[in-house]
N, C-alpha and C positions, 0 to 999 in steps of 0.2 A: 504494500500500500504506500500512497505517496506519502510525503511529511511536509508539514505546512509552519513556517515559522512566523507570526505575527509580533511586529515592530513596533514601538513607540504606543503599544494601547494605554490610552489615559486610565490614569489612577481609577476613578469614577467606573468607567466601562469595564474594567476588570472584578472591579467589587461587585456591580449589578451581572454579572456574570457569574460570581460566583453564591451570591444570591440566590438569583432563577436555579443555578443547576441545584444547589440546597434545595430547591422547592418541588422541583421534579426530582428527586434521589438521586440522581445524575453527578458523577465527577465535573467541573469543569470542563476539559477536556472535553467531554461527551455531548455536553451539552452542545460547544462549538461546533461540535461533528453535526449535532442535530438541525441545529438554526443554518448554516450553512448547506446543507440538502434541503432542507424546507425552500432556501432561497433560491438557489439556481436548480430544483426538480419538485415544484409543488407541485401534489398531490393533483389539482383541478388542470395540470397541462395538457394541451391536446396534443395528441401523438395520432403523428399521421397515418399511422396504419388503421388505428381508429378510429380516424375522422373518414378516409376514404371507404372505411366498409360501412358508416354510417350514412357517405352518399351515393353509395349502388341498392342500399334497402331505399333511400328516399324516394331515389327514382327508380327504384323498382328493375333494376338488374337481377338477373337470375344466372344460374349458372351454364343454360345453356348459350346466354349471350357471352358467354367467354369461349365458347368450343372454336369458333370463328379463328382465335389466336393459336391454336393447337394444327390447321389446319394453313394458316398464311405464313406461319412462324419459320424465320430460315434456322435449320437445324445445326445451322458450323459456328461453331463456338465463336466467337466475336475476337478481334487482334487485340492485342494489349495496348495502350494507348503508347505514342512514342514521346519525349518532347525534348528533343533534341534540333 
């Protein structure tokens, strides 16, 4: 796992840190772990694989509207990208 060094946190933000995790049973430490996944992977995020099979039920895709790709689809594996 990675390791994350935070710099210069004010007195104040350290102590109400160690507060909240006091209040959740939580190490400090842990807690940062927690609030920090809350921030950048809440819970309410749309994730596109769920948003797209939420708009093929909308409009009402079914699975035979995809056999079409099964039968147009070229079968040779794709080049690798060059970039040179």
């Amino acid at each position: 796992m990675a390791m994350l060094t935070v710099r210069n946190l004010p007195d104040d933000v350290h102590r109400a840190l160690r507060v909240r995790a006091a209040q959740h049973g939580h190490s400090t430490e842990a807690e940062v772990r927690e609030i920090l996944a809350m921030a950048v992977k809440p819970e309410a995020r749309v994730r596109v694989g769920d948003a797209l099979s939420a708009l093929g039920r909308k409009i009402g895709l079914a699975n035979e509207d995809f056999e079409v790709f099964d039968r147009v689809k070229d079968k040779m594996p794709a080049e690798p990208l060059r970039f040179e």
